[in-house]
GUTOR-456023 format. One record per residue (C-alpha): x, y, z; chain. Coordinates in steps of 0.5 Angstrom, whole numbers, plus 500, padded with zeros to 3 digits. Layout:
BEGIN
PT    px    py    pz   bake
PT     X     Y     Z      A
...
% end
This chain:
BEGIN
PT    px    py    pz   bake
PT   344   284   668      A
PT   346   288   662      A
PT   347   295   660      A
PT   349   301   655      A
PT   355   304   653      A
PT   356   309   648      A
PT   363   312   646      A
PT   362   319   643      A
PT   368   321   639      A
PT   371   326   634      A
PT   369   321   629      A
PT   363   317   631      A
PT   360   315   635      A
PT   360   307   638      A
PT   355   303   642      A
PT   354   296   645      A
PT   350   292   650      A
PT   354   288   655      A
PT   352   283   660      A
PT   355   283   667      A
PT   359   278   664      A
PT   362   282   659      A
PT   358   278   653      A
PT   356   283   648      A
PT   349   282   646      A
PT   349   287   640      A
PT   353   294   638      A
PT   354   299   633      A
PT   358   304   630      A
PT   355   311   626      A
PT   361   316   623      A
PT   360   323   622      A
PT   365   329   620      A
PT   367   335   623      A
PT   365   341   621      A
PT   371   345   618      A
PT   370   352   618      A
PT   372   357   613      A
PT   376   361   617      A
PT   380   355   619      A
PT   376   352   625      A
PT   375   345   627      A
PT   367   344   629      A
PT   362   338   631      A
PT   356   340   630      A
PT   353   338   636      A
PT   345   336   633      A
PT   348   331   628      A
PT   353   327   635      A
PT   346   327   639      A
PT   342   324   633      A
PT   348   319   630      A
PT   348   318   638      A
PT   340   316   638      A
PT   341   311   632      A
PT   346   307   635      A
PT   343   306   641      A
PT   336   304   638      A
PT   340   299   633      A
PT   343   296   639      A
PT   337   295   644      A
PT   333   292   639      A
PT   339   287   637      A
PT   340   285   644      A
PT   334   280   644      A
PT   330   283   648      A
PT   334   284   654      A
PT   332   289   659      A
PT   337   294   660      A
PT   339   296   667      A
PT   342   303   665      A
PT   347   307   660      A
PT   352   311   660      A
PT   357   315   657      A
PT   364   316   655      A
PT   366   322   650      A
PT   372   327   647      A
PT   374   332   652      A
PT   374   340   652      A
PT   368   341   646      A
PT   363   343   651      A
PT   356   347   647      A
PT   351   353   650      A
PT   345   351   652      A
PT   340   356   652      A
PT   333   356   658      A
PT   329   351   653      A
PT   336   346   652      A
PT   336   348   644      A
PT   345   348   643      A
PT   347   355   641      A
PT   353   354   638      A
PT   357   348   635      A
PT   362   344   640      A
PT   370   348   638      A
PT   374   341   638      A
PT   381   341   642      A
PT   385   341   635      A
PT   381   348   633      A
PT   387   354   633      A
PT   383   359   634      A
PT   384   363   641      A
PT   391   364   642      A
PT   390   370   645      A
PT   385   369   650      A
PT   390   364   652      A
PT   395   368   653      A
PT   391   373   656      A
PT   389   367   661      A
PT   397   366   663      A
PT   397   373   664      A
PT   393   373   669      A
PT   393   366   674      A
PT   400   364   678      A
PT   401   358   672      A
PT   405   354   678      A
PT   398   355   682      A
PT   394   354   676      A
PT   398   347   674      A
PT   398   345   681      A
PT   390   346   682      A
PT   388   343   675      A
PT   393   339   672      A
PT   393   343   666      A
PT   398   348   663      A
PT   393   353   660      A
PT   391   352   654      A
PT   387   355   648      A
PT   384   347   646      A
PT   381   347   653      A
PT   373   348   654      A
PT   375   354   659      A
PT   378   357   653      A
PT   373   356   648      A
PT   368   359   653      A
PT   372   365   654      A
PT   372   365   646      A
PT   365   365   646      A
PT   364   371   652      A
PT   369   375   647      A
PT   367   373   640      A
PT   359   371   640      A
PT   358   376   647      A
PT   349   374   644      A
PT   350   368   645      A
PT   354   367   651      A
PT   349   372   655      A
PT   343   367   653      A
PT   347   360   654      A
PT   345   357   661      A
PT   349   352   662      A
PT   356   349   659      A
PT   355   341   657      A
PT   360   336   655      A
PT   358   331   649      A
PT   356   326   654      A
PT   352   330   659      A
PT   348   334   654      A
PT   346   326   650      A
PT   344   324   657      A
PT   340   330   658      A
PT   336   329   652      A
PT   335   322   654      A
PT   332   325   661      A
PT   338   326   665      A
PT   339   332   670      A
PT   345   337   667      A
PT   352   336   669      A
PT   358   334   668      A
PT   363   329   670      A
PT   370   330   675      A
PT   374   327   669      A
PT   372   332   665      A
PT   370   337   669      A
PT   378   337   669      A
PT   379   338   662      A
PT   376   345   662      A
PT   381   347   667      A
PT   378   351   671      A
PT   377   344   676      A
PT   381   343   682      A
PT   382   336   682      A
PT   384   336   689      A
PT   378   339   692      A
PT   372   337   686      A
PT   369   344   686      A
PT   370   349   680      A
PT   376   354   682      A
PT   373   361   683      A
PT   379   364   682      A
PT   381   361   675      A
PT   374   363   674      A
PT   374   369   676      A
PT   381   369   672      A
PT   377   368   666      A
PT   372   373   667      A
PT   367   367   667      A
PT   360   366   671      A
PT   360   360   675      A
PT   353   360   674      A
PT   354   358   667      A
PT   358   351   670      A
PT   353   346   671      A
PT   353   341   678      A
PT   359   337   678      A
PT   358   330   680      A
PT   362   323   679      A
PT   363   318   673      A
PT   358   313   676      A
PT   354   318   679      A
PT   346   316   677      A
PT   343   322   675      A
PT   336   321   673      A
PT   332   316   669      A
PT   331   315   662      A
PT   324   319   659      A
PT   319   314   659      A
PT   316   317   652      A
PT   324   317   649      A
PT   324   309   652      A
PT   319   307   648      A
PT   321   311   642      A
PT   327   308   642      A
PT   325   301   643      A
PT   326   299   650      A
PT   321   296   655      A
PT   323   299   662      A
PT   326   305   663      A
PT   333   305   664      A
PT   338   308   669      A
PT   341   314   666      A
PT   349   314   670      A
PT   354   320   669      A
PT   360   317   664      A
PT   367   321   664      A
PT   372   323   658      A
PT   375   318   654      A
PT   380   317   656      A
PT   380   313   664      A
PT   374   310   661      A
PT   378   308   656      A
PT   382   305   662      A
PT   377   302   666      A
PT   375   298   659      A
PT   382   297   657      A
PT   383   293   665      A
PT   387   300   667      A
PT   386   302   675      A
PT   391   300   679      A
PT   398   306   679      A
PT   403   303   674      A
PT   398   300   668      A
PT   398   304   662      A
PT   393   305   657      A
PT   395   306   650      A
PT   389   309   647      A
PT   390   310   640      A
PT   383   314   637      A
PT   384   320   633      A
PT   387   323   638      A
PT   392   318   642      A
PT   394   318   648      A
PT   398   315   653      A
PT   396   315   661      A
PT   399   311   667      A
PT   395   310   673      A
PT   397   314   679      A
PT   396   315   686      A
PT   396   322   690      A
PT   404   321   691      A
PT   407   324   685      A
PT   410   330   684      A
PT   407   336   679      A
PT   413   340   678      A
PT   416   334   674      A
PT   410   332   670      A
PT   409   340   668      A
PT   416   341   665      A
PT   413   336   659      A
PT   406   339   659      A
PT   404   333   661      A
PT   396   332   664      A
PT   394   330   670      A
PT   387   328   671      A
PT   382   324   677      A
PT   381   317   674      A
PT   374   314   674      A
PT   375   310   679      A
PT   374   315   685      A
PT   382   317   688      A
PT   386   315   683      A
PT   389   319   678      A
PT   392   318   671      A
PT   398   322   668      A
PT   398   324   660      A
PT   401   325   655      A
PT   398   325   647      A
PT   400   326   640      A
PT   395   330   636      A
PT   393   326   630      A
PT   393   319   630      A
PT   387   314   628      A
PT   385   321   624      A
PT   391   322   620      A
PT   390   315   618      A
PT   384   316   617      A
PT   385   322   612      A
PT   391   317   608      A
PT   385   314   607      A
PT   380   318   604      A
PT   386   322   600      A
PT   390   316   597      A
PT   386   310   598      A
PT   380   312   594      A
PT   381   305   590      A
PT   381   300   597      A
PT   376   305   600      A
PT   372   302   592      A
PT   374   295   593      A
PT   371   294   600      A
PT   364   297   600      A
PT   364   293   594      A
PT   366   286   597      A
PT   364   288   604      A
PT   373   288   607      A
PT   375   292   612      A
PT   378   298   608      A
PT   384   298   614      A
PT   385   290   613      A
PT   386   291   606      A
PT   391   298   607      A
PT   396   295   612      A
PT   397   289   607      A
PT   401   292   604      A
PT   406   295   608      A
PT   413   293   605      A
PT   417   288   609      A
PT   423   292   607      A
PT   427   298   612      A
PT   427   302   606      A
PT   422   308   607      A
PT   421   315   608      A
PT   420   318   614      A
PT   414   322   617      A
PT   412   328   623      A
PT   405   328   622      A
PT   404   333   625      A
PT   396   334   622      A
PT   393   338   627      A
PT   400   341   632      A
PT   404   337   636      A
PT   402   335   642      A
PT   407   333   648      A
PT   411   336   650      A
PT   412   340   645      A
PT   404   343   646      A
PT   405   346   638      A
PT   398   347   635      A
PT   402   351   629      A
PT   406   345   628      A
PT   405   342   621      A
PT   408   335   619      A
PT   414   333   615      A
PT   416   327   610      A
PT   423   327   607      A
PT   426   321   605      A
PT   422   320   598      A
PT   424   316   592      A
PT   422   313   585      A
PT   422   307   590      A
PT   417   310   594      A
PT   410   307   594      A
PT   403   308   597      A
PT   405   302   603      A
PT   411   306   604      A
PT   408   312   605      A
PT   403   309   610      A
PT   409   305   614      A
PT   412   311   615      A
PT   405   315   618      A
PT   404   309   622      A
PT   411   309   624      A
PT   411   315   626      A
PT   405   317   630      A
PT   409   310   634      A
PT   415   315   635      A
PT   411   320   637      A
PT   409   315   643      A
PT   415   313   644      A
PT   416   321   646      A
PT   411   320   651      A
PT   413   314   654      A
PT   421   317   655      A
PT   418   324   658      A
PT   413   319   663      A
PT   419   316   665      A
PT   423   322   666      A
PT   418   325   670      A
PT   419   319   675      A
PT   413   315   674      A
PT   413   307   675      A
PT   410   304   668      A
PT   410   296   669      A
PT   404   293   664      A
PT   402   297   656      A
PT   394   296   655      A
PT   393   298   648      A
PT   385   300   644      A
PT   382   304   639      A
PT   382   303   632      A
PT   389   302   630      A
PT   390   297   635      A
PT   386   292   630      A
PT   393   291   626      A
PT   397   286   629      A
PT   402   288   624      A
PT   402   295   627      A
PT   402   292   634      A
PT   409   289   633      A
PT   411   295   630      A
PT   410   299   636      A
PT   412   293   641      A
PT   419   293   637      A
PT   420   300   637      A
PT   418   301   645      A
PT   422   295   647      A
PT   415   293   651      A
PT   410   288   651      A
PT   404   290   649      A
PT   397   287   653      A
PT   390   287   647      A
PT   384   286   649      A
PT   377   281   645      A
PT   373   287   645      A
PT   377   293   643      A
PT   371   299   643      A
PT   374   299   651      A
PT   370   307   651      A
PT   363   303   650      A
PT   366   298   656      A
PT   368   303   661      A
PT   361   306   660      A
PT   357   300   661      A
PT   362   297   667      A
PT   360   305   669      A
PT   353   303   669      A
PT   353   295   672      A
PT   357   300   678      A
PT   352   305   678      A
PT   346   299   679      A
PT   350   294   684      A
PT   352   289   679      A
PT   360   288   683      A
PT   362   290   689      A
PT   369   293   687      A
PT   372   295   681      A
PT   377   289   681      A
PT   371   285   680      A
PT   368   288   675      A
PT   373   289   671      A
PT   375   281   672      A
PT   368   280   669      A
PT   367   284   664      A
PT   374   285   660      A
PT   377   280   656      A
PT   385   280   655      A
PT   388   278   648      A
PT   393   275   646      A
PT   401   279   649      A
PT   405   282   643      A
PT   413   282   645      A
PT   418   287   643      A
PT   424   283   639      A
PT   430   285   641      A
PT   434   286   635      A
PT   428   290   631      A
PT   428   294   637      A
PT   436   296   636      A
PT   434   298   629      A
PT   428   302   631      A
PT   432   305   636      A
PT   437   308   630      A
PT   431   311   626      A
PT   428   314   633      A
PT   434   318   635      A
PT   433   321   627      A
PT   427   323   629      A
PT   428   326   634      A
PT   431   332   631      A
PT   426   334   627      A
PT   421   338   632      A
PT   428   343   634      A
PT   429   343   627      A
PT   422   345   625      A
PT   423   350   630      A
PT   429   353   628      A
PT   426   354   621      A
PT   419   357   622      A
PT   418   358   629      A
PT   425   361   632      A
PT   429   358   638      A
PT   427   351   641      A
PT   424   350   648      A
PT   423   344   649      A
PT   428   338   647      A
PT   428   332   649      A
% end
């Protein structure tokens, strides 16, 4: 049996075609831009996402040597949501987490919910990057188009909807809304009600895996497929990210580093909300029905690499298009050896937590003439590395079990990098063969939905492939640690200069 997985992310989108054994017979990636508006908004159109979305799934249908395809599914970015009038045409861009706009609907928000209830029911602190919010902002600010829109979709729900499938929305991004009870699976009347939002514009909720139509028989042939395939609901990134990645039992942790990077462990229904809460920590339901994964992320990581790149690597970006490199391989190459190098915030879009900072902005210091390109970029790596560390340490401290590293994305392609992070956590790290583990947990989400296993632990045996294991050296890790306690007091020094008193020291 083979299915589809799609990943929609920030930045591109991803497909394959894997078999039930986890062979992948054929993928494809096509990147796109957000949309950067003049008053500052970080924008995805959603047209062009559904549009970059078709092409791959077309290039690896036809690539996958005629295979019949049992079903697709897709993973995608949370909070970005996108009105849909009666006739299914989007009115309006997806707002993405990183946008700054509707400080004041969150503090309206606040002022209005019991916020030890309101984390308690949803997992979440309120927060203006939620798709609650971006409605609420809507409703405010575009009142004609909130009034015309019917339904609210995520990315994967509105590609699948186009494809043929009913409107829905998944539980695991049903939660990033944060107007989910992930106890109940029901949207919270209250919080609605809170918000001054319809329910009515909410679509149905139904699990990830949940088959939820038949691919259009006109757009199959379009697309090149002999059969019609089954059309399964997928969930946000980030726990598809975890099935893929062989992240489903409590204590497996997942290091996904994609624009954004997030670390989650894997939990089950004992733990304590008052803990994770003080550290804005989010809990939310994992794809695997009853467990849960608790989060904590930092808000620019493969995307911050991504504009070293487009900014200071112009000549690499050159020479590979030229001779066919990959443009990373030839960046991380020059990396100094040495220990001499600045250090580097990077805070490109806020911080994330615990800080929970949109207006936070990133900080360089330690440059020299001696400071070169390859320095710069160690220090951004070594950076975005820390801010994980935080994580892990508010983790920890919240009473959390964390007993193996699973780490994906785009970063973890470097295993220079990959040591880097092993000696600055003290921990070993688990890779994996394929590392698009979205596009995996996708189509394991799919081979589920058509009987392929009986439990996910077969499944997962089956279909993920691990890599080799990176070790954390002891004597790297003690100089690491030095560096980490410098860094450390940069945010409640950041705060003390721009922002007034610190909140949330570590």
């Amino acid at each position: 049996m083979t299915t589809i997985g799609v990943d929609l992310g920030t930045s591109g989108c991803k497909a394959a075609a894997i078999r039930t054994d986890g062979t992948i017979l054929s993928d494809a990636y096509q990147e796109y831009t957000p949309v950067l508006t003049p008053e500052g908004g970080h924008e995805l159109d959603a047209e062009i996402v559904l549009a970059h979305a078709i092409q791959v799934i077309q290039q690896v249908a036809a690539e996958c040597g005629g295979e019949e395809i049992a079903a697709l599914s897709v993973s995608s970015l949370g909070e970005t949501v996108v009105p849909l009038d009666r006739n299914g045409r989007v009115l309006f861009p997806g707002i993405l987490y990183s946008d700054p706009r509707g400080k004041e609907l969150e503090e309206e928000l606040i002022s209005r919910v019991d916020l030890d209830c309101f984390y308690r029911v949803t997992g979440y602190r309120p927060s203006r990057a939620s798709s609650l919010c971006r409605i609420m902002w809507l409703k405010r600010y575009r009142p004609e188009l909130y009034e015309q829109a019917v339904c609210f979709l995520p990315l994967n729900a509105l590609l699948l909807h186009r494809l043929g499938a009913k409107t829905h929305i998944d539980f695991t991004l049903a939660s990033t809304s944060q107007a989910f009870d992930i106890w109940k699976n029901r949207w919270d009347l209250n919080i609605l009600s809170a918000a001054q939002i319809d329910p009515a514009k909410l679509p149905q909720i139904v699990p990830s895996g949940t088959t939820v139509g038949k691919m259009d028989k006109k757009i199959a042939r379009e697309l090149g497929f002999e059969n019609t395939p089954l059309l399964v609901a997928g969930g946000h990134d980030q726990p598809c990210v975890s099935l893929g990645a062989g992240v489903i039992h409590a204590g497996e942790t997942l290091d996904g580093m994609g624009s954004v990077e997030a670390i989650g462990v894997v939990v089950e229904h004992n733990f304590s909300t008052a803990l994770l809460s003080r550290y804005g920590l989010s809990v939310e339901p994992h794809v695997i029905p009853g467990m849960f994964s608790v989060y904590g992320c930092t808000m620019t990581a493969g995307r911050a690499v991504k504009w070293f790149r487009d900014n200071l690597c112009k000549d690499l970006v050159y020479q590979a298009a030229q001779t066919g490199e990959d443009v990373y391989s030839l960046m991380f190459d020059h990396l100094p050896e040495g220990k001499r190098y600045p250090m580097w915030v990077p805070y490109f879009s806020g911080a994330g937590t615990p800080f929970n900072d949109l207006q936070a902005e990133g900080v360089l210091t330690g440059v020299t003439l001696d400071t070169d390109r390859g320095a710069l970029l160690k220090a951004l790596l070594e950076g975005i590395a820390f801010e994980l560390e935080i994580n892990l340490e508010c983790l920890k401290l919240s009473g959390l079990r964390i007993s193996e590293l699973h780490t994906v994305g785009g970063l973890a392609r470097s295993t220079g990098y990959l040591q880097m992070k092993a000696d600055i956590m003290g921990q070993d790290i688990v890779t994996l063969e394929y590392n698009e583990a979205g596009v995996l947990g996708a189509a394991i989400l799919a081979a589920m939905a058509c009987g392929a296993y009986p439990t996910w632990e077969q499944a997962v045996g089956h279909m993920v492939r691990f890599g080799p294991r990176l070790h954390g050296r002891e004597a790297e890790h003690g100089w690491y640690q030095e560096r980490f306690n410098r860094y450390k007091r940069f945010h409640p020094l950041y705060q003390t200069l721009c922002q007034g008193p610190e909140q949330n020291e570590i």
